[in-house]
C-alpha positions as CSV (number, residue, x, y, z in Angstrom):
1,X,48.2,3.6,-54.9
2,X,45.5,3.2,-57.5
3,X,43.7,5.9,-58.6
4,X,40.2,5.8,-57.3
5,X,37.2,8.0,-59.2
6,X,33.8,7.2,-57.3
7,X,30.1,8.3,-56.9
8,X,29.8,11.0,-54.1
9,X,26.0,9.4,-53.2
10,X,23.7,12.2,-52.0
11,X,21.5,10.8,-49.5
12,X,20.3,14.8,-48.9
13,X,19.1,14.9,-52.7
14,X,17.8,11.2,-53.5
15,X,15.6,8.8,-52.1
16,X,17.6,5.7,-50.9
17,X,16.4,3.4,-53.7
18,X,17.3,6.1,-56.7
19,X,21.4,6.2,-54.8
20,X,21.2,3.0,-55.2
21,X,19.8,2.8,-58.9
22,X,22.9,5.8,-59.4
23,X,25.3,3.8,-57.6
24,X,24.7,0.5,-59.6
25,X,24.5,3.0,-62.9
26,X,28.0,5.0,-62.0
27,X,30.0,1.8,-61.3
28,X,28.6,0.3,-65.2
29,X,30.0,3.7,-66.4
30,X,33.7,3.1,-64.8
31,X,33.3,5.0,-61.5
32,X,34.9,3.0,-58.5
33,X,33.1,3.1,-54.8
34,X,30.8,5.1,-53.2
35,X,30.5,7.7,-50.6
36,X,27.5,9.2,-49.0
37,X,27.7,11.3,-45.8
38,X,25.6,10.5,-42.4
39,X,23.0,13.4,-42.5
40,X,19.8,13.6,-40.6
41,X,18.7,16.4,-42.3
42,X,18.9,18.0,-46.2
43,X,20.6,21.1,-46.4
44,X,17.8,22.9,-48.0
45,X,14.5,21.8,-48.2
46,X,14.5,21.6,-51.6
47,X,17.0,18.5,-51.2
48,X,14.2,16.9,-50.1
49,X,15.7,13.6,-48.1
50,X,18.0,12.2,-45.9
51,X,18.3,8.7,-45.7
52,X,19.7,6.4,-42.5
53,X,23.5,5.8,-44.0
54,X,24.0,2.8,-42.7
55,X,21.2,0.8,-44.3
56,X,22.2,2.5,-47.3
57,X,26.0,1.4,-47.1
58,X,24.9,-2.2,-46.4
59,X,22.9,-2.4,-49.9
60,X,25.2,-0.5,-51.8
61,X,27.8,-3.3,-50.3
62,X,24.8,-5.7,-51.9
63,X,24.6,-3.7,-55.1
64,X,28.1,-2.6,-56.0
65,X,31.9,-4.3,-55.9
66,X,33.8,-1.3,-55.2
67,X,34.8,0.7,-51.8
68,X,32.3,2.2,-49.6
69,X,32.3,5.1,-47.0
70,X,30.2,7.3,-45.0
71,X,32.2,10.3,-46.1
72,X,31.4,11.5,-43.4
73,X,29.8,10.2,-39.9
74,X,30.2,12.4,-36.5
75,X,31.4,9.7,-33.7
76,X,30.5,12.3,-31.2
77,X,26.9,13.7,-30.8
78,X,24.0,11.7,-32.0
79,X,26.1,8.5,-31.6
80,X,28.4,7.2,-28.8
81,X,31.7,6.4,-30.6
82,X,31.1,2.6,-29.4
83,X,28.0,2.5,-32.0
84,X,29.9,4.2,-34.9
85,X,32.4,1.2,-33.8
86,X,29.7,-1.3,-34.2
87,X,28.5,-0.2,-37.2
88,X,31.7,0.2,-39.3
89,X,32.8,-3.0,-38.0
90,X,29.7,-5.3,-39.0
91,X,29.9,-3.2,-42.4
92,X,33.7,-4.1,-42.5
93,X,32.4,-7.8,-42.0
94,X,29.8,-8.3,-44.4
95,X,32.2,-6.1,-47.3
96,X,35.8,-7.9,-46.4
97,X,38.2,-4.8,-47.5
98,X,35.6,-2.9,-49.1
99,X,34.3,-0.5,-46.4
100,X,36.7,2.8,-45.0
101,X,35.5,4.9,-42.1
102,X,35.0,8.5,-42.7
103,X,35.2,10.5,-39.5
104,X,34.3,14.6,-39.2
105,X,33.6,16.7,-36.0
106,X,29.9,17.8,-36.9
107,X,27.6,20.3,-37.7
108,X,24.7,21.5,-35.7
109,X,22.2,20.6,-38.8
110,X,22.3,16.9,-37.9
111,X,23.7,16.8,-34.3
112,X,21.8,19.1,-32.3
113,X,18.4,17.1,-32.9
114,X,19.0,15.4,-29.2
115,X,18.9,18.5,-27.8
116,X,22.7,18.6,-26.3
117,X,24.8,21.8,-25.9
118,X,26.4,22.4,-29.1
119,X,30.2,23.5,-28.3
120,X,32.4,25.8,-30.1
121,X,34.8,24.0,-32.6
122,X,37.8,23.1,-30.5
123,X,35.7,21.0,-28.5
124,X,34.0,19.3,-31.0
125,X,37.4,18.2,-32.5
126,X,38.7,17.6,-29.4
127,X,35.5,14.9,-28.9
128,X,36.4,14.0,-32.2
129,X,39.8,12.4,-31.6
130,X,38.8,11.2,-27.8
131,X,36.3,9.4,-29.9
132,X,38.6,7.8,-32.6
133,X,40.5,6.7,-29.6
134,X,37.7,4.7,-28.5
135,X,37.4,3.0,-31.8
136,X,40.7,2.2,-32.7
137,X,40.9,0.2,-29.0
138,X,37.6,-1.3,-29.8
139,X,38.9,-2.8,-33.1
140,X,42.4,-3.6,-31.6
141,X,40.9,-5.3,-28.1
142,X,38.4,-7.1,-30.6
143,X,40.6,-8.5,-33.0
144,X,42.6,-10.0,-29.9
145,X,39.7,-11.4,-28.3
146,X,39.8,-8.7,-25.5
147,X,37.8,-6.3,-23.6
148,X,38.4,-3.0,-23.1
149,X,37.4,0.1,-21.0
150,X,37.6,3.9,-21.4
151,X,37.1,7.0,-19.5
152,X,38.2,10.2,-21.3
153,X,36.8,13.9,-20.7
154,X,33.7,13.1,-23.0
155,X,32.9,9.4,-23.2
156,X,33.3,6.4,-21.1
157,X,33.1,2.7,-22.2
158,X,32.8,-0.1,-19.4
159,X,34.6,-3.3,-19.9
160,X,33.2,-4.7,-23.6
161,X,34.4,-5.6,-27.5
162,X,32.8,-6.2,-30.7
163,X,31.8,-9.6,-31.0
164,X,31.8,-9.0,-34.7
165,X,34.8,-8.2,-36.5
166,X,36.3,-8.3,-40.2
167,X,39.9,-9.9,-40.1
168,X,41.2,-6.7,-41.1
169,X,39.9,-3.1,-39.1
170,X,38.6,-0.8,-41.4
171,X,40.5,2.3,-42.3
172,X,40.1,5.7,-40.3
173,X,39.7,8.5,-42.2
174,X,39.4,12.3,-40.8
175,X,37.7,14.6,-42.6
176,X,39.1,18.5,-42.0
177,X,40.1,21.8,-44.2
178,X,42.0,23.1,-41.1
179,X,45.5,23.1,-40.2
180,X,45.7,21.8,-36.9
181,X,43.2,19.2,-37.5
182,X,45.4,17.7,-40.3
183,X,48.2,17.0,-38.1
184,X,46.6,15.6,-35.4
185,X,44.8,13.4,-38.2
186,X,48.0,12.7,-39.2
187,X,49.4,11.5,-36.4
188,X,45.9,9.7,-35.1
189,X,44.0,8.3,-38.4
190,X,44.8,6.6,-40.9
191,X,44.2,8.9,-43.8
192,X,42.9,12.4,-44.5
193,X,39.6,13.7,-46.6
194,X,39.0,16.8,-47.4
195,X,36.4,19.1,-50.1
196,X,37.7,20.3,-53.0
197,X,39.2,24.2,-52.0
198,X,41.8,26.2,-53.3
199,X,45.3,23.9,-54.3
200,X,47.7,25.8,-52.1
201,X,45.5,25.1,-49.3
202,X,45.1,21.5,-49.9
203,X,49.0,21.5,-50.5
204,X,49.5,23.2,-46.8
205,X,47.1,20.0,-45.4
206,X,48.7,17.7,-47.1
207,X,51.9,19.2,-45.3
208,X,50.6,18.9,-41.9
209,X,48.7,15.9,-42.3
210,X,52.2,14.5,-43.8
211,X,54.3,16.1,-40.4
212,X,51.7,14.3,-38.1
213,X,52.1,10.9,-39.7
214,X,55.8,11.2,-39.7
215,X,55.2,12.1,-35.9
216,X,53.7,8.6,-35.3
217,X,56.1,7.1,-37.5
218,X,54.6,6.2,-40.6
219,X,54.9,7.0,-43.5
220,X,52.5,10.1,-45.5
221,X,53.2,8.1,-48.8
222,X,50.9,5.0,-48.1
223,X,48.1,6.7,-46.3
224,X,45.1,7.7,-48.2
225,X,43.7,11.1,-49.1
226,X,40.5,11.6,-50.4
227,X,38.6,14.4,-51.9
228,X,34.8,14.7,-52.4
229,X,34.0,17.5,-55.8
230,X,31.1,19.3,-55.7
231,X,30.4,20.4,-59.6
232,X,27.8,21.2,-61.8
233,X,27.2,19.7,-65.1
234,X,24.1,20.3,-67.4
235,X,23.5,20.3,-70.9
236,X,24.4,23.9,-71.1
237,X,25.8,26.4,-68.9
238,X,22.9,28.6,-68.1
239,X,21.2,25.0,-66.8
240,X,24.6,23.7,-65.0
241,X,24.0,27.5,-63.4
242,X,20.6,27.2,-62.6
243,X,20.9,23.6,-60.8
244,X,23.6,24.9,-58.6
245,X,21.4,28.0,-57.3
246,X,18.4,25.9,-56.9
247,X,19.8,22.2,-55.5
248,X,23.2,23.2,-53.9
249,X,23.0,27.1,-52.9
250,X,25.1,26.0,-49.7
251,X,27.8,25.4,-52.3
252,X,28.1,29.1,-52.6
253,X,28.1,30.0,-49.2
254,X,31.5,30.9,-47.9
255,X,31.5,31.1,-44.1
256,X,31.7,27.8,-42.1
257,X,28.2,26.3,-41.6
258,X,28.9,23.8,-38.4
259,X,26.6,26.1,-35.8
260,X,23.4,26.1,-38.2
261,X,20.8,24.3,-37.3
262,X,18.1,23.9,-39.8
263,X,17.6,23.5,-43.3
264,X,14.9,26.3,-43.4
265,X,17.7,28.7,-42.1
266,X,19.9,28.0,-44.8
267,X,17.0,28.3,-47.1
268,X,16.6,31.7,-46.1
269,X,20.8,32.3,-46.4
270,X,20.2,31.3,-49.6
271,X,18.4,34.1,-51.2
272,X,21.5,36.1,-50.7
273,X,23.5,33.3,-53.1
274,X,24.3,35.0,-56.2
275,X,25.9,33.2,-59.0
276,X,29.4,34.9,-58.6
277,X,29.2,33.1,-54.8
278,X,30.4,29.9,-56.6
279,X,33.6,31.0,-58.3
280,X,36.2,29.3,-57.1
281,X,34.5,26.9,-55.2
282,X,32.6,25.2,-57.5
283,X,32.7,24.1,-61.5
284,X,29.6,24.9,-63.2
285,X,29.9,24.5,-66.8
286,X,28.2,22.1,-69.6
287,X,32.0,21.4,-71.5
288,X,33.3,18.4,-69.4
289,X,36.8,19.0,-70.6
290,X,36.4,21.9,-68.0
291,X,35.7,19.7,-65.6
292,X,38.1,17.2,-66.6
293,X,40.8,19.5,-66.1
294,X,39.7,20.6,-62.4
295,X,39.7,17.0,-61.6
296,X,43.0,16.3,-62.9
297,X,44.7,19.4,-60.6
298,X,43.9,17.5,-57.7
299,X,44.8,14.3,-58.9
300,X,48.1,15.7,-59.7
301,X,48.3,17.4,-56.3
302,X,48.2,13.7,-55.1
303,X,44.9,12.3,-53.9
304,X,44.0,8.9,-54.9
305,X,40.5,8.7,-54.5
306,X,38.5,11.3,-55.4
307,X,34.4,11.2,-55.6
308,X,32.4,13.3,-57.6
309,X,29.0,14.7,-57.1
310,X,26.9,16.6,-59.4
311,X,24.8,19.1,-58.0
312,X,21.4,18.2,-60.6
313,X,19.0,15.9,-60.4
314,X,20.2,15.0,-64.2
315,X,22.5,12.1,-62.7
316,X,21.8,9.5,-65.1
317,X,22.9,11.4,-68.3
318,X,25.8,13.2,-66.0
319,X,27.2,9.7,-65.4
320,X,26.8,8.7,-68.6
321,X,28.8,11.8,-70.0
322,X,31.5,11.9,-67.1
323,X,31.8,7.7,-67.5
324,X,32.3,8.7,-71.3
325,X,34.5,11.9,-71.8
326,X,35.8,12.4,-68.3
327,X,37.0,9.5,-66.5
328,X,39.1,7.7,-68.8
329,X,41.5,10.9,-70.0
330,X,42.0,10.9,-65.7
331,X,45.6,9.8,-65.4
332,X,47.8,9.5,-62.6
């Protein structure tokens, strides 16, 4: 496969029209596709947005040429899987093999606004993959002209299809930086993404995603993994620095943030964020050669597509520099 260096769009830090401005900018500068993640809510308020992904996706399918995601969407709270069906599909339609489905299990920040219990995490993943269920029988009953039902021990679907479909289903993707999760994504989706962690850990899910898709009898080779970077690049280091603690403070918190619920809780977390949080989490450093060379780890470690997002609200001039210095000493 190709190697693949996209836009991560933040629809948490931007306004809709600015992503797409970036978007348009990134792909003049040699990135390749977009990603931007289904969020209700920013992080922090300081973020200051969160725009409806979809519409988003459907201009930047307008505005752009290369793939687009939502890295990621939850199938499982706020939506009925049926609608995430519905939605991927049309995109699938309107963008003929441009448009990948990003799945994830969920965090309370955007999924507890319709005031449902919030389970523990084996349940959520366990709705997650009763949910990708649903929509791989929705695209495979649509694309054969048939109906289908479901009734699992989350969701039920009476008798129905999607009455729009591309010729082609969109790809499933599972987003996970767990274990077990990677197999069963192996064996169940049709590619893996994950955030960019520590490379023995990445090489242990690459391992189980790999034993799950030799479980369903494919093969691990030909199914896609995709990373989303976090980084921080600014003129100088002390600005790269201060960006991170101001725009992206969850960046430097390390303890899982699924059960928190609002962004003026993690705003209060994040007055205990202390620059030394980020080490080894995230790249902060004006030299882009730096940066260049934590890209190129992972590319080596084997993902093709990889999507960068700078922390800063300098995204023009990052672009610009990455598109410039970064991108093109990339090789596979």
């Amino acid at each position: 496969m190709d190697l693949t260096i996209g836009y991560a769009a933040m629809l948490e830090q931007f306004h809709p029209t600015d992503i797409l401005a970036f978007s348009e900018f990134a792909e003049s500068q040699g990135f390749s596709g977009v990603m931007a993640a289904d969020h209700f809510q920013p992080w922090v308020p300081q973020q200051g947005q969160s725009a409806f992904v979809w519409n988003v996706l459907a201009a930047l399918g307008e505005r752009t040429r290369g793939d687009i995601g939502p890295g990621v969407t939850a199938p499982t709270f706020r939506w009925h899987p049926a609608m995430v069906a519905q939605a991927s599909a049309t995109l699938a339609a309107m963008y003929p093999g441009r448009h990948w489905l990003g799945l994830g299990s969920g965090e309370a920040l955007n999924e507890h606004i319709t005031g449902q219990y919030w389970p523990e995490a084996p349940e959520r993943i366990n709705r997650m993959f009763e949910a990708i269920d649903i929509i791989k029988k929705l695209f495979t009953a649509s694309l054969a002209g048939k109906d289908v039902k479901h009734s699992g021990p989350f969701y039920k679907l009476e008798s129905t299809r999607l009455w729009t479909m591309p010729e082609v289903a969109p790809e499933i993707l599972v987003a996970t930086a767990g274990p077990v999760t990677a197999k069963r994504a192996g064996k169940h989706a049709d590619g893996l993404i994950t955030v960019g962690a520590p490379l023995e850990k990445i090489s242990m899910l690459f391992g189980k995603f790999d034993d799950g898709a030799r479980e369903s009898g494919r093969d691990p080779e030909s199914m896609p993994k995709v990373l989303q970077i976090h980084l921080s690049w600014a003129e100088t280091d002390e600005i790269a620095m201060a960006n991170a603690m101001t725009e992206w403070p969850n960046g430097g918190m390390k303890f899982p943030k699924a059960d928190i619920r609002s962004p003026f809780e993690f705003e209060q977390i994040a007055k205990l964020v202390r620059p030394e949080d980020f080490e080894g989490r995230m790249v902060i450093s004006a030299d882009p050669d730096v940066h260049r060379a934590n890209i190129q780890k992972y590319v080596d470690l084997g993902f093709d597509r990889i999507y960068l997002h700078n922390v800063g609200r300098n995204q023009r001039e990052w672009i610009e520099t990455f598109g410039r210095d970064v991108l093109p000493k990339l090789s596979r």
